[in-house]
N, C-alpha and C positions, 0 to 999 in steps of 0.2 A: 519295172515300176510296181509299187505295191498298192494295190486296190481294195478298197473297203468297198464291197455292196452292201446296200440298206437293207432295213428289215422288208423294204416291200417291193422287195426282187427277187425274182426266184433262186434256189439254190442252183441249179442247175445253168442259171447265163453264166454262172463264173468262168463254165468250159469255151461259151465264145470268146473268150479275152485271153486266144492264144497268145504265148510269150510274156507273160504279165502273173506276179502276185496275187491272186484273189482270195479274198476272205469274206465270207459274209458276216455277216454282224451277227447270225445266230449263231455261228462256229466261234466266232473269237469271246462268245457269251456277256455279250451286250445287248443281249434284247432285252427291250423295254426301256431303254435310255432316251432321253428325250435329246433332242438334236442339238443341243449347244452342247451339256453333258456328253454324246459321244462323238460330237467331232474334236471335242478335245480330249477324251481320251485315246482316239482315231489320231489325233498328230502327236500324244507324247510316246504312242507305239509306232510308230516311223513310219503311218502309212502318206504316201504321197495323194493320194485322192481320193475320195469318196463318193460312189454314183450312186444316183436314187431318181425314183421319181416324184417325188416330193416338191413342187413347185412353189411350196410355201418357204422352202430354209433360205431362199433367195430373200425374202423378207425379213424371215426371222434373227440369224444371223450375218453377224459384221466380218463377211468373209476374208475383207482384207487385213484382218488381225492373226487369219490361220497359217501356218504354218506350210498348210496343202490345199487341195484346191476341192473342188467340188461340182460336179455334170450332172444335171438335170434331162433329164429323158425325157421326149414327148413323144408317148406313145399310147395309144387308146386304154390298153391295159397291161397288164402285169404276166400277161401270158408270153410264154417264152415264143409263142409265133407273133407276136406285136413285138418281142423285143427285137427277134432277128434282123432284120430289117436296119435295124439302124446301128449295127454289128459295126459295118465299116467306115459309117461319120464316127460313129465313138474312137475305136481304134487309133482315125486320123490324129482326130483330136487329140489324144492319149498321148500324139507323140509330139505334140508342139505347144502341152498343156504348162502351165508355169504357176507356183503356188501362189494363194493369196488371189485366184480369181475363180469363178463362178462361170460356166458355160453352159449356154443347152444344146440339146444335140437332139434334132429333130423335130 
């Protein structure tokens, strides 16, 4: 699966998401795209989903127009020992996730 992390994830959880695509958003050089802007150019580059913690794109975006899907993290912070933790509900989810919906995970 290929995984787009947001800009307010660390570089570093990519290496939790063994077996899986990851790209952050600063490497694929989309930072500073606002959230509609890059989860569409996140689906016309093939990526299958997008994780962030950004609790707001549930709002903002009409996820069931996308192409791929999009997981919401709830986690205290952005620190890779808050993200740990929720390593293996993501994962699960990862493997039973289906475009054009929206999950949180934790």
């Amino acid at each position: 699966m290929k995984i787009l992390l947001d800009e307010n994830l660390p570089h570093e959880f990519r290496h939790e998401l063994v077996g899986h695509e990851v790209v952050t958003v600063q490497y694929a050089g989309w930072r500073g795209l606002k959230n509609g802007a890059l989860l569409a150019q996140a689906a016309a580059s093939g990526f299958d989903v997008m994780v962030t913690l950004d609790n707001g794109v549930a709002y903002q975006q009409n996820v069931s127009r996308l192409p791929m899907a999009i997981v919401v993290l709830g986690a205290p912070s952005n620190d890779i020992d808050d993200l740990r933790p929720l390593v293996p509900k993501l994962l699960a989810a990862l493997s039973t996730i289906t475009p054009k919906t929206l999950i949180r995970v934790g």
